[in-house]
PDB file of N, H, CA, C and O in Angstrom:
ATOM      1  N   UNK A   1     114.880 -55.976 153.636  1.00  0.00           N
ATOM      2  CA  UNK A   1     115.520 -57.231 153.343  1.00  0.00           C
ATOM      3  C   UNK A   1     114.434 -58.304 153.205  1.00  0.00           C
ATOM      4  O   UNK A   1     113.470 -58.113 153.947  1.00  0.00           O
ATOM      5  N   UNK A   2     114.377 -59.328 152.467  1.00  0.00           N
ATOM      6  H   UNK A   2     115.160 -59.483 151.865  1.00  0.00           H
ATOM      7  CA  UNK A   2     114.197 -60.443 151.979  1.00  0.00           C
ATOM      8  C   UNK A   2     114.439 -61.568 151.466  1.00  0.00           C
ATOM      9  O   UNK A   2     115.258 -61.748 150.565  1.00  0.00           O
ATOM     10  N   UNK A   3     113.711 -62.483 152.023  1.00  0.00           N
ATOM     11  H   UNK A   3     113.046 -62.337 152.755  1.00  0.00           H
ATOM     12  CA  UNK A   3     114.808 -63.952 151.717  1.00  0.00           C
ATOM     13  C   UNK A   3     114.241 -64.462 150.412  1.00  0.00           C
ATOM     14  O   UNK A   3     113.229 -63.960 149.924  1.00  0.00           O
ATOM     15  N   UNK A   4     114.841 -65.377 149.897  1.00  0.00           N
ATOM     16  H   UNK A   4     115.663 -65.785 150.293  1.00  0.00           H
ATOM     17  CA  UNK A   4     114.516 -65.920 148.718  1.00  0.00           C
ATOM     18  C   UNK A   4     113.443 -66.464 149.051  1.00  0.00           C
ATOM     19  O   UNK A   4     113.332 -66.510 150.276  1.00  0.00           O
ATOM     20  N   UNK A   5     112.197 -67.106 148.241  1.00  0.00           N
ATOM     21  H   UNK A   5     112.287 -67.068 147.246  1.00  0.00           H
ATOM     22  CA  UNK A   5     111.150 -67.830 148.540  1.00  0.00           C
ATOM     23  C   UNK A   5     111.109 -69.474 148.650  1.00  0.00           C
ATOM     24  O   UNK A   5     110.534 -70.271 149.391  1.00  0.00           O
ATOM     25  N   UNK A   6     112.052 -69.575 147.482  1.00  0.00           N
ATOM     26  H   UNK A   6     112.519 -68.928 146.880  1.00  0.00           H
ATOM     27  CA  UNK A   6     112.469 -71.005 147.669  1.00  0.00           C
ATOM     28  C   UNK A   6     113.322 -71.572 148.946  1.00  0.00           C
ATOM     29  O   UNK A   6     113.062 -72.668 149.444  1.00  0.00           O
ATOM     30  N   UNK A   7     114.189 -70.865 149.346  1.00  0.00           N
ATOM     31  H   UNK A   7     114.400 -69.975 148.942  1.00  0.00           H
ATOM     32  CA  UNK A   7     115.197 -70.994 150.589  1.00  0.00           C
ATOM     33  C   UNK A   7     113.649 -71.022 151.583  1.00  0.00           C
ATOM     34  O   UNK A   7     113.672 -72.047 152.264  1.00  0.00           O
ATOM     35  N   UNK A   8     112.743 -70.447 151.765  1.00  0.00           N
ATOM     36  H   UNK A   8     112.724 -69.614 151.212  1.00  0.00           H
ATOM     37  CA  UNK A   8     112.181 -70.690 152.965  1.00  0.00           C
ATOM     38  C   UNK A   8     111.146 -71.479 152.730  1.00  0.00           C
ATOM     39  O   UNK A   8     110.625 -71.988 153.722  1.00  0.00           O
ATOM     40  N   UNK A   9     110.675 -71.737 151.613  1.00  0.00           N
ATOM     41  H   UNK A   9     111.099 -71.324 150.807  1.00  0.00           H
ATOM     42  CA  UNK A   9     110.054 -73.190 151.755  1.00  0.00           C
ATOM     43  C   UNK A   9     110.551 -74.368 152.104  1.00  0.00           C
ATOM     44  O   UNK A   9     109.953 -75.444 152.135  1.00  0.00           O
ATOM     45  N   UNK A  10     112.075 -74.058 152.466  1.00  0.00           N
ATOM     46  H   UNK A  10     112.560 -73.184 152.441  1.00  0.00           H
ATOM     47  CA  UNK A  10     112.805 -75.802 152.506  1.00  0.00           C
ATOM     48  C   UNK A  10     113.318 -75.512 153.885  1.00  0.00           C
ATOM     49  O   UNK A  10     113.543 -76.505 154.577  1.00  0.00           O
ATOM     50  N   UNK A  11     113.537 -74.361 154.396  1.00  0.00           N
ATOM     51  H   UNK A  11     113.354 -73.555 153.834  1.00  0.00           H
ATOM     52  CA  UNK A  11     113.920 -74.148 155.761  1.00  0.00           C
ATOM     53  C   UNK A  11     113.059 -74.587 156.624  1.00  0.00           C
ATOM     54  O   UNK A  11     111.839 -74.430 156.602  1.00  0.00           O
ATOM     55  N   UNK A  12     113.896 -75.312 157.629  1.00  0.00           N
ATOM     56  H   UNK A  12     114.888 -75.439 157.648  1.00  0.00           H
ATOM     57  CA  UNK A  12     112.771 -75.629 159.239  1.00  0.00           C
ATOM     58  C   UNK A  12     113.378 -75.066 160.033  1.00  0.00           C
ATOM     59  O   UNK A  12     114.211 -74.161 159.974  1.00  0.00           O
ATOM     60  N   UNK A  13     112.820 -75.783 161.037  1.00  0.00           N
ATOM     61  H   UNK A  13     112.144 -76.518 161.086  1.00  0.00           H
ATOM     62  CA  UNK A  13     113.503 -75.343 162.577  1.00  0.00           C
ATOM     63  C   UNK A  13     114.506 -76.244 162.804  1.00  0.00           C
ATOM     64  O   UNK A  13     114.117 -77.411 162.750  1.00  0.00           O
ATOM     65  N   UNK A  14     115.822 -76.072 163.072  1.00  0.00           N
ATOM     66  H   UNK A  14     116.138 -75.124 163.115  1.00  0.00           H
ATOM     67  CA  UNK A  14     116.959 -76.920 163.528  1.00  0.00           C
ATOM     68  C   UNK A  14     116.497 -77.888 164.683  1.00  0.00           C
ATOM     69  O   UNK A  14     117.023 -79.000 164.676  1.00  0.00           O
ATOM     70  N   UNK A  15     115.434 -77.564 165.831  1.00  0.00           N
ATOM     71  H   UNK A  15     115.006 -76.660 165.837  1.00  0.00           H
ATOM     72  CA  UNK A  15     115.481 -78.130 166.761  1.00  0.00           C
ATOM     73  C   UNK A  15     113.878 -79.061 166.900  1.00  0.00           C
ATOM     74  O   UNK A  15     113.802 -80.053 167.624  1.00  0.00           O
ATOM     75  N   UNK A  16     113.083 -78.715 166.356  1.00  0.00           N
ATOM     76  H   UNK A  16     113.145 -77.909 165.768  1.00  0.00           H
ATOM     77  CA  UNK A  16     111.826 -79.162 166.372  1.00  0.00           C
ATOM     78  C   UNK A  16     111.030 -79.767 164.868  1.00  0.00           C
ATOM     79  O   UNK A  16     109.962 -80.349 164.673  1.00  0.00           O
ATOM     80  N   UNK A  17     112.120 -79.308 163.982  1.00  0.00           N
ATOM     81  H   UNK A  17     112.987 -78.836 164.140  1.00  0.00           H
ATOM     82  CA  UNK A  17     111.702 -79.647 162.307  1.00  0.00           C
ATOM     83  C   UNK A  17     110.389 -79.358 162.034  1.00  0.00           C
ATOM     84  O   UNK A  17     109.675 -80.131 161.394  1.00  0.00           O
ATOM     85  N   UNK A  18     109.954 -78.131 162.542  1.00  0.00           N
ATOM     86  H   UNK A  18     110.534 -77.504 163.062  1.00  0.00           H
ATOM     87  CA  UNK A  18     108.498 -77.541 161.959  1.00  0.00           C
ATOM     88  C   UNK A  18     109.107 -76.490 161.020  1.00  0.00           C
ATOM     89  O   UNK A  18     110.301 -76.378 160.742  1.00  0.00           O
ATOM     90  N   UNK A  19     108.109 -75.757 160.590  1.00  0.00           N
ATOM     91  H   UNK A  19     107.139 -75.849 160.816  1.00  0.00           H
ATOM     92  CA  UNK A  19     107.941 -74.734 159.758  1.00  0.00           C
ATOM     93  C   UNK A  19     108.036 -73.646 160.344  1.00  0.00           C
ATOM     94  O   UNK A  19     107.419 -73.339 161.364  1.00  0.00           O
ATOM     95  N   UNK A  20     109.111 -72.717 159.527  1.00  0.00           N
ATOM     96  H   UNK A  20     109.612 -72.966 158.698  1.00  0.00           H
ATOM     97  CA  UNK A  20     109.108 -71.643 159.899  1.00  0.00           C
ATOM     98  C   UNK A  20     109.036 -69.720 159.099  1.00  0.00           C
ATOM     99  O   UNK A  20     109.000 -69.735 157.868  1.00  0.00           O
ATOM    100  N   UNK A  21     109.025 -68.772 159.533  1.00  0.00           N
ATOM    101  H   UNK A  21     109.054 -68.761 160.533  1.00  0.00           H
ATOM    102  CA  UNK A  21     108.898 -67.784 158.803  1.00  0.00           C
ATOM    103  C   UNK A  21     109.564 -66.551 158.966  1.00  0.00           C
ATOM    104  O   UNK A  21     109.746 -66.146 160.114  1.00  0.00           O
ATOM    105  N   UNK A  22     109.959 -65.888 158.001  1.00  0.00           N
ATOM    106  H   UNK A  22     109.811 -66.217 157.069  1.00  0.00           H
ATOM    107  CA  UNK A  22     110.744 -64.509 157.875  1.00  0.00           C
ATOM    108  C   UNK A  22     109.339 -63.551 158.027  1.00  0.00           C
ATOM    109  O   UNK A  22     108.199 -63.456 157.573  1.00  0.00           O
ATOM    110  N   UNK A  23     110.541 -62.723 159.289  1.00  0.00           N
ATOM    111  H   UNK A  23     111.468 -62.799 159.658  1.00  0.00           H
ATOM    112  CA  UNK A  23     109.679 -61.827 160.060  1.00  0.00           C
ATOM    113  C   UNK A  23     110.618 -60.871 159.592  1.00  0.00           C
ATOM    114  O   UNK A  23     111.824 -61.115 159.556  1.00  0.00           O
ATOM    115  N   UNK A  24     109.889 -59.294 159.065  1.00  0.00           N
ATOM    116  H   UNK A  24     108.909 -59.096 159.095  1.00  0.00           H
ATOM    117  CA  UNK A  24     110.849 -58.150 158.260  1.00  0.00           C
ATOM    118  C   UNK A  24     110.663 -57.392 159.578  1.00  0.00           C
ATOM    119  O   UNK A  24     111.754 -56.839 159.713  1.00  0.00           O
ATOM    120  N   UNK A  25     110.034 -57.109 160.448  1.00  0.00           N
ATOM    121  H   UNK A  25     109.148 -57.558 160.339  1.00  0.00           H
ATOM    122  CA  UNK A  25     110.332 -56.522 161.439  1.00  0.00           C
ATOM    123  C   UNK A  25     111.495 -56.839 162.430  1.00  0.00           C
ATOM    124  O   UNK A  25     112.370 -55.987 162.583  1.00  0.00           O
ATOM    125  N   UNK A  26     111.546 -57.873 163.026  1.00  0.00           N
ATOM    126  H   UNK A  26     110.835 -58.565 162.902  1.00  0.00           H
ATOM    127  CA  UNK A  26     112.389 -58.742 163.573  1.00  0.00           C
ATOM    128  C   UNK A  26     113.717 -59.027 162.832  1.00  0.00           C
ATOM    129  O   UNK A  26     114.772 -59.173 163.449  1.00  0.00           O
ATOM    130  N   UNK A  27     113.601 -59.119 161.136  1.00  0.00           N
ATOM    131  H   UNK A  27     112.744 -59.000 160.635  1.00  0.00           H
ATOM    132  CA  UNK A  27     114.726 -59.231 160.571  1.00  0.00           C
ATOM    133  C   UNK A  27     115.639 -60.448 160.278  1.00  0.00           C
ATOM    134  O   UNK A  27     116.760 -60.552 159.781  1.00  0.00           O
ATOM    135  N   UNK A  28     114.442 -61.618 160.936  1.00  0.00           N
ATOM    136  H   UNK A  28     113.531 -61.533 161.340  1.00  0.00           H
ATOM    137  CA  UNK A  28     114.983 -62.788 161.316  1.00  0.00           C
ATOM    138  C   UNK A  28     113.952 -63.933 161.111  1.00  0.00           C
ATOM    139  O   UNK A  28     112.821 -63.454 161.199  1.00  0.00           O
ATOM    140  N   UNK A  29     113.929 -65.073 160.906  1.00  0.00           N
ATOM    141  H   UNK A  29     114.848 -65.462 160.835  1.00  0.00           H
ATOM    142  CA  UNK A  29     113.066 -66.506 161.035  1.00  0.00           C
ATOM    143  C   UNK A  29     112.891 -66.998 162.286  1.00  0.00           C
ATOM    144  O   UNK A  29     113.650 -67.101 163.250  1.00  0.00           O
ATOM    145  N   UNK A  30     111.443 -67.361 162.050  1.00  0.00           N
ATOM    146  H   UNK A  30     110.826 -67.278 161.267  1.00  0.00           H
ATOM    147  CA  UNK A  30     111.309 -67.390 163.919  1.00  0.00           C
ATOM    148  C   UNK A  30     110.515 -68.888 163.349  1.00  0.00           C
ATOM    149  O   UNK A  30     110.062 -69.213 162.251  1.00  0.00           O
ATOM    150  N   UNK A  31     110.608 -69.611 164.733  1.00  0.00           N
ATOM    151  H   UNK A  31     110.975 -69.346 165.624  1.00  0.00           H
ATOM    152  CA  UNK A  31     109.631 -71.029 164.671  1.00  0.00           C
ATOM    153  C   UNK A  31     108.510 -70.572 165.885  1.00  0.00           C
ATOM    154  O   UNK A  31     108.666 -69.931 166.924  1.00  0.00           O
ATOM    155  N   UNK A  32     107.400 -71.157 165.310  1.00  0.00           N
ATOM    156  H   UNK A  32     107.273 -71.678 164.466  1.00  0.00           H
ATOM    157  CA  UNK A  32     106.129 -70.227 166.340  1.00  0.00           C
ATOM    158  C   UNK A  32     106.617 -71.486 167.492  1.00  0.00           C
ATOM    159  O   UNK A  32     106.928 -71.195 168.647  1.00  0.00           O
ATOM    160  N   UNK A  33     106.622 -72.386 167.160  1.00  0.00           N
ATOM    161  H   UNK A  33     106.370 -72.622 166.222  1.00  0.00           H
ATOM    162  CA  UNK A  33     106.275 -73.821 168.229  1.00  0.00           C
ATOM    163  C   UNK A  33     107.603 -73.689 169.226  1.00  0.00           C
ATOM    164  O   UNK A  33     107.535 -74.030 170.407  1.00  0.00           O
ATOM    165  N   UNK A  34     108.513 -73.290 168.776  1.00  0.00           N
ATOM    166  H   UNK A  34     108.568 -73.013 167.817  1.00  0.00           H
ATOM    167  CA  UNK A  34     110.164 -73.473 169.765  1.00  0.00           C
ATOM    168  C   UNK A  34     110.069 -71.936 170.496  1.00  0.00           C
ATOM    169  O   UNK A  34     110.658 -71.680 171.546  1.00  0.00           O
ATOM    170  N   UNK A  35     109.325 -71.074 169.843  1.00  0.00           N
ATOM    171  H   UNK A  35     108.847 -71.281 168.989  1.00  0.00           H
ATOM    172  CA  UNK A  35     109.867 -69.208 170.523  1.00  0.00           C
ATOM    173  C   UNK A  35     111.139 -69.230 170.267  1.00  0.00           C
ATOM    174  O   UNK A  35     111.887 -69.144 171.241  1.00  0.00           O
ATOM    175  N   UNK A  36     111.765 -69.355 168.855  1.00  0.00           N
ATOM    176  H   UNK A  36     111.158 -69.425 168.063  1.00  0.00           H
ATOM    177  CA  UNK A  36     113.028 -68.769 168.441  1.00  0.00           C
ATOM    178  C   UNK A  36     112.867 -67.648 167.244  1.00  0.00           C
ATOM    179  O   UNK A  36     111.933 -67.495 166.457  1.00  0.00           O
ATOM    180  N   UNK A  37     114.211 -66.854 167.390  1.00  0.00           N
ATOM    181  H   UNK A  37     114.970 -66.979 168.030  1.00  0.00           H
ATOM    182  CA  UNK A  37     114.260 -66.307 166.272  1.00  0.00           C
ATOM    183  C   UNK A  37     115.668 -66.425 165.515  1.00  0.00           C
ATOM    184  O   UNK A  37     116.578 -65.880 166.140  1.00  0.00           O
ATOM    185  N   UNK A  38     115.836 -66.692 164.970  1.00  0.00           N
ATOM    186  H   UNK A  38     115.097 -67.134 164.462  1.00  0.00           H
ATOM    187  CA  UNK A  38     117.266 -67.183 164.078  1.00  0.00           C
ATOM    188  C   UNK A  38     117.696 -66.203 162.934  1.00  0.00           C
ATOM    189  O   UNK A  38     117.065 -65.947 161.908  1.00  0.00           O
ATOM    190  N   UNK A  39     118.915 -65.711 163.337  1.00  0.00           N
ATOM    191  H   UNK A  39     119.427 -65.919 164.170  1.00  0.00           H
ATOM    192  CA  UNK A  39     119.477 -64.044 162.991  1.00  0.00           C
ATOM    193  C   UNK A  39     119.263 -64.529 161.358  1.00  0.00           C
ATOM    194  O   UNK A  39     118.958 -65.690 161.085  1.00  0.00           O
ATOM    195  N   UNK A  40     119.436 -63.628 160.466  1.00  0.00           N
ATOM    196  H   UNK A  40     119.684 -62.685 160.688  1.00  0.00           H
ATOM    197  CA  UNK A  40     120.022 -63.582 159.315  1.00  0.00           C
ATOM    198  C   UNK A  40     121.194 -62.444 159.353  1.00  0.00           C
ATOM    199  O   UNK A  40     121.303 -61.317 159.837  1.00  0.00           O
ATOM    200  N   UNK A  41     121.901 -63.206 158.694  1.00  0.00           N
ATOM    201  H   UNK A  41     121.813 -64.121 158.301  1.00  0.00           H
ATOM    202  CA  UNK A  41     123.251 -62.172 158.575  1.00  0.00           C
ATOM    203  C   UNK A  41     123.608 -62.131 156.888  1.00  0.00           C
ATOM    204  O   UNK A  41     123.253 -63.111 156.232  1.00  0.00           O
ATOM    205  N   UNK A  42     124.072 -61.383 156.425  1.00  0.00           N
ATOM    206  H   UNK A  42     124.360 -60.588 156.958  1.00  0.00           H
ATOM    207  CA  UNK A  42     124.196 -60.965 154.988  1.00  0.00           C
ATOM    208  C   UNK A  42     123.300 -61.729 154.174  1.00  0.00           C
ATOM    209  O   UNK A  42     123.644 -62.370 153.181  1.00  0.00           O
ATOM    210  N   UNK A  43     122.103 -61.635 154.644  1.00  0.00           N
ATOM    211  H   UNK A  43     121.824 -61.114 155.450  1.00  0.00           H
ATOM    212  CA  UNK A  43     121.457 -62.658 153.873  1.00  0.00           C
ATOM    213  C   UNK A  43     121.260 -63.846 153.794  1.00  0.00           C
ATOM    214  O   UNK A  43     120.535 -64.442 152.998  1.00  0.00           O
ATOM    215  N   UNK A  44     122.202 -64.439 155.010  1.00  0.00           N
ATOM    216  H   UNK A  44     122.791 -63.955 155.657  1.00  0.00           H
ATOM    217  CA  UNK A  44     122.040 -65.901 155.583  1.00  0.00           C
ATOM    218  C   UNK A  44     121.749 -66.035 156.585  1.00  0.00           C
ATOM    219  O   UNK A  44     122.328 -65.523 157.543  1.00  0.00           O
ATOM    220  N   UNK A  45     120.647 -66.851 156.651  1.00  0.00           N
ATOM    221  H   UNK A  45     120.176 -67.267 155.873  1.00  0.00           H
ATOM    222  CA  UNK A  45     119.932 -67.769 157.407  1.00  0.00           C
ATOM    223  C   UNK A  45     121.057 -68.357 158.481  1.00  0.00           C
ATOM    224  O   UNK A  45     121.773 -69.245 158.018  1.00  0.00           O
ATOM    225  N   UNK A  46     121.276 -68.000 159.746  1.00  0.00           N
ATOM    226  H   UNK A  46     120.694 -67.279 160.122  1.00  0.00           H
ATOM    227  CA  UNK A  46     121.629 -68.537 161.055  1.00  0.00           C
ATOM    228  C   UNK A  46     121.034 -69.669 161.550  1.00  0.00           C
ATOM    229  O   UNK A  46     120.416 -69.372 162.573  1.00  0.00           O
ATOM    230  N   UNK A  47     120.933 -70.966 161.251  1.00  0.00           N
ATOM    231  H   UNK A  47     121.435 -71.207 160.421  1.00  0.00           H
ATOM    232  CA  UNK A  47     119.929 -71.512 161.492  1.00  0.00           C
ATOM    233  C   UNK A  47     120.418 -72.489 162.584  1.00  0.00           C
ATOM    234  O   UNK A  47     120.288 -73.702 162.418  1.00  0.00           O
ATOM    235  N   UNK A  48     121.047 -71.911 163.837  1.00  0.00           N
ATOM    236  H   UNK A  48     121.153 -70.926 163.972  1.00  0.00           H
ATOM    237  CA  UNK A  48     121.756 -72.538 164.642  1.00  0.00           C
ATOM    238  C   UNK A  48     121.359 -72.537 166.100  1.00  0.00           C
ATOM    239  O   UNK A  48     121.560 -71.481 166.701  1.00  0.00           O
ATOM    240  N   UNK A  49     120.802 -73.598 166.803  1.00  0.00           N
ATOM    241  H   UNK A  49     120.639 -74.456 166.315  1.00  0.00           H
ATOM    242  CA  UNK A  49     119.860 -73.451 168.286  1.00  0.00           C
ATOM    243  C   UNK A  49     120.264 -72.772 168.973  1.00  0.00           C
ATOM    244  O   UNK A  49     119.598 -71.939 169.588  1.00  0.00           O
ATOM    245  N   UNK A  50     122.147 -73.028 169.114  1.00  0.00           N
ATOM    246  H   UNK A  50     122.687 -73.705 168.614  1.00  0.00           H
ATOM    247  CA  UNK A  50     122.704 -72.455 170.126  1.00  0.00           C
ATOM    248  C   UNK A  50     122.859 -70.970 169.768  1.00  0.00           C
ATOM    249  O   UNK A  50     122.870 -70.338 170.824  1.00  0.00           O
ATOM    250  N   UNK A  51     122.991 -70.110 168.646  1.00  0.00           N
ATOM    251  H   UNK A  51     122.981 -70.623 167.788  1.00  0.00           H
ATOM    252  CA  UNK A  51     122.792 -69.029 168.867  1.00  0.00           C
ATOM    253  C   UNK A  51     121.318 -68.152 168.055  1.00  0.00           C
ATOM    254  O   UNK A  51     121.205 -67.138 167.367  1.00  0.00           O
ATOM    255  N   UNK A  52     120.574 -68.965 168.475  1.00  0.00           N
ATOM    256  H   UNK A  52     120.665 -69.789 169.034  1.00  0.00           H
ATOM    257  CA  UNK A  52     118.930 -68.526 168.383  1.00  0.00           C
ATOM    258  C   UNK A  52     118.531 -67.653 169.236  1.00  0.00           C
ATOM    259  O   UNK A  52     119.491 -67.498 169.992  1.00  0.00           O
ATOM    260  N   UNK A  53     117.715 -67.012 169.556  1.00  0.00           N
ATOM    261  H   UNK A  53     116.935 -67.138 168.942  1.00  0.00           H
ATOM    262  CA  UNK A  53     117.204 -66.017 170.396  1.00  0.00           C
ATOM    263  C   UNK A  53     115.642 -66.228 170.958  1.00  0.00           C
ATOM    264  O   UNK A  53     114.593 -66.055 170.339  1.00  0.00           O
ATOM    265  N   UNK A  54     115.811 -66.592 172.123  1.00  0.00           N
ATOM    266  H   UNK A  54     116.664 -66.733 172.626  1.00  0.00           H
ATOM    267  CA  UNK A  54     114.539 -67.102 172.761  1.00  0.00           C
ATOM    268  C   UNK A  54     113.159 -65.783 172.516  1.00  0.00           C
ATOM    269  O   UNK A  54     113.151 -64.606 172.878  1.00  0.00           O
ATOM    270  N   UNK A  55     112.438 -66.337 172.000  1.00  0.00           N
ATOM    271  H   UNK A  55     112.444 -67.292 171.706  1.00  0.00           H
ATOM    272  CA  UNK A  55     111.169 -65.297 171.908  1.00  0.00           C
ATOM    273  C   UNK A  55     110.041 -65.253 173.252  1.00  0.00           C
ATOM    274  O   UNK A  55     109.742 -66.372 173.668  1.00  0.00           O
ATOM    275  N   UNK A  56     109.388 -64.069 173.969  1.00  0.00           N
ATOM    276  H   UNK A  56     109.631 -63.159 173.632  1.00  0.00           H
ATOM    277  CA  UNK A  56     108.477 -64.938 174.984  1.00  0.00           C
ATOM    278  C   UNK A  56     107.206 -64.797 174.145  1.00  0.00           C
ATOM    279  O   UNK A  56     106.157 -65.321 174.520  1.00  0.00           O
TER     280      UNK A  56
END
């Protein structure tokens, strides 16, 4: 799976408004600065704090 390129140049982080990146292992967009990872589901971007997934 892969996200569009344009969709993730305009994507941030919901909670910190940095930059963030699609991880194909993980399967998901993570923000390095918050330790989230934010699901994708059918191809969409979850881009929601409350159900983010804390990274350590």
């Amino acid at each position: 799976m892969s996200l569009n390129k344009q969709l993730l140049e305009i994507l941030v982080c919901p909670q910190c408004h940095g930059k963030v990146y699609f991880d194909e292992k993980l399967s998901g967009i993570i923000c390095d600065q918050c330790k989230l990872l934010y699901e994708v589901k059918d191809d969409i971007p979850v881009m929601l704090v409350e159900d983010a997934q804390k990274l350590s």
